[in-house]
N, C-alpha and C positions, 0 to 999 in steps of 0.2 A: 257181703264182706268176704272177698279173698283169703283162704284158710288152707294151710300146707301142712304136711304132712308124709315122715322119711319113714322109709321103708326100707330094711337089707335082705329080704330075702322074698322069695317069689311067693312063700309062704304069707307072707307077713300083706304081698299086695292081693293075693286071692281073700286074704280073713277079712282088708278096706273092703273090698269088691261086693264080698257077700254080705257085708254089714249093709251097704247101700242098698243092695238088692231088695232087702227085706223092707225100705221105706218106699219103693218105688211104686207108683200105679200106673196104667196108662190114661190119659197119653202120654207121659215125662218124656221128655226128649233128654238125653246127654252126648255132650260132643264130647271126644278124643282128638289130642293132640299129642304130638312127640313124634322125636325123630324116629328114621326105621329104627327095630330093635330095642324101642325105650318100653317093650309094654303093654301097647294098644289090645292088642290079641290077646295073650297073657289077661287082661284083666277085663277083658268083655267074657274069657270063657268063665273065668269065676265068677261073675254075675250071671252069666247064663243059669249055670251049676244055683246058685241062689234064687233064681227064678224059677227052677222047676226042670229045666231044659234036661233031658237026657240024650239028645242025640250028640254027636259032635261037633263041637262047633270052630269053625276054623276062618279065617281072612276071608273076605269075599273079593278081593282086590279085583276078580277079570270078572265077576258077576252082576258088582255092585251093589248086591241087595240080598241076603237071605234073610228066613223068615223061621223061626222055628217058633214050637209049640211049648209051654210050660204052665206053670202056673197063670202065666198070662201070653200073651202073643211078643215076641219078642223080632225085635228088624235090628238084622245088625248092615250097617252102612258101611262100606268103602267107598267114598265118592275120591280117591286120587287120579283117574282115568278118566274124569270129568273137568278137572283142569282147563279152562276157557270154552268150554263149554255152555250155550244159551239154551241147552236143551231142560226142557218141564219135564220129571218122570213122575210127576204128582204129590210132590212133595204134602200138601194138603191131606192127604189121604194117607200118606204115613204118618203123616207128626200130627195129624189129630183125631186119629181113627182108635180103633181100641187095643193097640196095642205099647210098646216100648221099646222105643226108639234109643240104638246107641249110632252115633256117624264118627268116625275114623275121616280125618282130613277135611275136618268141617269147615274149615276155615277158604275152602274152595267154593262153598252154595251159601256163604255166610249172607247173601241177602235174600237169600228161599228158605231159612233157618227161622222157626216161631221166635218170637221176640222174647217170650221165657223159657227158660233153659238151664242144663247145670251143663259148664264145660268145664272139664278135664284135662289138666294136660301132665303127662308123663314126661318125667327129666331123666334122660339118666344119669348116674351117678360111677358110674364105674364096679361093675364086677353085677353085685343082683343091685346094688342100691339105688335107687330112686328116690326122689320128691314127688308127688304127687300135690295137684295145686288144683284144689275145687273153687271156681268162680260160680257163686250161683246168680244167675238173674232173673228176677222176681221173687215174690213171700214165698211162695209154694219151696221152691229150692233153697232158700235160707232156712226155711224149719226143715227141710232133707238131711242141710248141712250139720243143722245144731243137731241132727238125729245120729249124725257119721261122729262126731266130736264128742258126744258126752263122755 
């Protein structure tokens, strides 16, 4: 079930970000969605930060793929540069390997994307405020959800 959730201040989406962090294992896959500027980055470094990560972590947009180290292994995804793209970079071996998967413009490899999943998508709202709207699919990500919401 579809569950949303405002947020006004950048503060307010890092405290979401690292609540989630804290229920996550790998392999969990979660996709981001939102326009430029709604977010995406912003709330994968606070998940990072909640994972363990101390390096910094920033867009991968011309890499596609970084991987840092934390509490657990963590793959942060820009796939926007893959746009009609039929190219395999091993999707399998990310999204079921032992790490935690975040993808930014997932909705570009939405048929190389595991079939469970928690996607994300960031609104913006004008100035810091957002919506933020967790779709989970499958059990796994519906007891994530009810873990984000109590």
């Amino acid at each position: 079930m579809t569950q949303k959730i405002e947020v006004n201040s950048v503060e307010e989406t890092e405290l979401i970000a690292t609540k989630l962090a804290a229920l996550l294992t790998p392999p969990d896959v979660l996709t981001l969605e939102g326009d430029l500027g709604a977010g995406k980055t912003t709330f994968t470094k606070a998940l990072a930060k909640g994972l363990g990560v101390t390096r910094t972590v920033n867009s991968p947009t011309f890499t596609i793929i970084k991987q840092y180290e934390g509490n657990y292994p963590l793959n942060h995804l820009d796939v926007y540069r893959l746009a009609g793209s039929d190219e395999d970079l091993g999707w399998d071996e990310l999204f079921y390997g032992d790490a935690i998967s975040v993808i930014e413009w997932a909705h570009l490899i939405k048929d190389d994307l595991p079939a469970e999943r928690l996607e994300i998508q960031l609104v913006h709202g004008g100035g810091d405020n957002r919506m933020i709207i967790f779709t989970p699919i499958g059990e796994r990500y519906e007891k994530i959800c009810e873990g984000i919401f109590l």
